[in-house]
C-alpha angles and dihedrals in degrees: 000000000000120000110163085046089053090047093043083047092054093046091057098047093053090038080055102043085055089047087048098052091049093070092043091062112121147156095294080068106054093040091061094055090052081059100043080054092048102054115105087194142059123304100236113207116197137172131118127237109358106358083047080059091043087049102046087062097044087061092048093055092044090047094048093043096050106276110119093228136147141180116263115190116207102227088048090045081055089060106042114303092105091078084076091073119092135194080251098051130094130217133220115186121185131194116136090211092043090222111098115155090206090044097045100061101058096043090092090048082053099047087050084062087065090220114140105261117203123195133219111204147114086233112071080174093059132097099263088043085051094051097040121094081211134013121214093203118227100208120180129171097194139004114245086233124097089246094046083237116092109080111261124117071033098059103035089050087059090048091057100040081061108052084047087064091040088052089046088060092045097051085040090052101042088231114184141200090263097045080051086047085060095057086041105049094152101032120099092269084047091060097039088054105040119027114090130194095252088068092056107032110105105232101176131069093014112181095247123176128176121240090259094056112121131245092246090052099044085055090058093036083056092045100055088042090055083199075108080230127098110206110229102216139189120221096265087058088266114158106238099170147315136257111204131184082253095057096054091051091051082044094049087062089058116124087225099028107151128169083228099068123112105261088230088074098067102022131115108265109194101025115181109272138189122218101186122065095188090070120117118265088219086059088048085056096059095044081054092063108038095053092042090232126134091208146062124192117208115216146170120243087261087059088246104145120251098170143315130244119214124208087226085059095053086045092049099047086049094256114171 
């Protein structure tokens, strides 16, 4: 058997029922998404087994891309959760058949709500397309599945159908990477968006020398930081320089090298600094990299030390 042939095989039949399906959007669709717009409310998703899957999903999507949504499940709609809807509100019911038992049952308490109810089905003649204002068609020429039975064209069709209105309201909305960060304060884009270098610079028990330590005590001084950078400092706080474990191996080649030599002879001078805290440590990142350094030193404008941000702490707080 095989297998690679029957995968490739799926694939094609779901890629072509979704090609099929662009060319079947009409005005029913677009109307849906004016009401969707439109609704002051909550976008209320329903179905029951797989397009309650399905549903659950497309709620997610609406509710992370600016659109206030959330799952109802209809059994749990029969015992109380009804009393979620609201006149403001708007319904989306799924079931590819139409006939849900589930579904169906709570289709007349819906419609008492007087709130638009748009169905999702492959059947505008069945009981959820009856009771719809509008129905979104689900229409599938063949299952994905070797029986033509389990949902699966079906159910990737419905998918779809949902992330195009999400997107619709996107576009309609003008939602941007930051209004998505907000959703996502602690997914990648959150992060990207939001965290600042100020939240992960380590301002406390910095590993600070003066400009006449010597080489032997700036080892141990770099040792017991593990930043594997000692911070060459003035009397007012002041960076002066660095002194970084690179810099005592280069120092170690030199012809003169003693442990007794002031740290100030083989240091970094003019070591890559950042004077503003509230940029983002994405953008810190960048800088990191750019430069091949491990660690940036956050100063004033006056060069008096406020913190330092290391390339292992970015890496750490998922940074990227």
């Amino acid at each position: 058997m095989n297998y690679k042939t029957i995968a490739q095989e799926t694939l094609n039949i779901e890629a072509q029922t979704l090609l099929n399906a662009a060319t079947l959007i009409d005005d029913v669709f677009e109307e849906a998404v004016k009401v969707i717009l439109e609704c002051k409310g909550k976008l209320i998703i329903t179905g029951v087994g797989k397009s309650g899957l399905i549903g659950a999903k497309m709620a997610a999507t609406f509710a992370s891309t600016g659109t206030p949504s959330f799952f109802l499940h209809p059994t749990e709609a029969l015992h109380g959760d009804l009393g979620m809807i609201s006149e403001s509100d708007v319904v989306i019911g799924i079931s590819y058949s139409g006939e849900s038992e589930e579904l169906s049952s709570i289709l007349p308490h819906i419609k008492r709500f007087n709130v638009p109810l748009i169905g999702m089905t492959r059947n505008r003649k069945s009981t959820l397309g009856t009771h719809s204002d509008m129905v979104i068609e689900i229409n599938v020429q063949k299952e994905a599945c070797p029986i033509d039975t389990a949902p699966t064209s079906s159910t990737t069709l419905t998918l779809a159908l949902g992330d195009a209105l999400a997107v619709c309201l996107m576009k309609a909305r003008d939602f941007k990477k930051s209004d998505f960060a907000s959703f996502h304060p602690g997914g990648a884009l959150g992060k990207k968006l939001f965290v600042k270098v100020s939240n992960l610079m380590q301002r406390e028990n910095l590993p600070l020398i003066n400009a006449t330590t010597k080489v032997k005590d700036a080892i141990l001084t770099i040792s017991e930081g593990r930043l594997g950078t000692a911070l060459i400092v003035d009397e007012e706080n002041r960076l002066i320089a660095l002194m970084s474990d690179g810099d005592v191996r280069r120092a170690l080649l030199s012809e003169n090298f003693s442990l007794e030599d002031d740290v100030l002879q083989y240091a970094t001078r003019e070591p890559m600094t950042c004077e503003n805290a509230d940029m983002l440590a994405s953008d810190a990142l960048v800088l990191i990299e750019e430069k091949k350094i491990q660690l940036l030193v956050v100063t004033d404008k006056n060069r008096k030390i406020e913190g330092v941000l290391h390339i292992h702490t970015l890496i750490e707080k998922g940074i990227s």
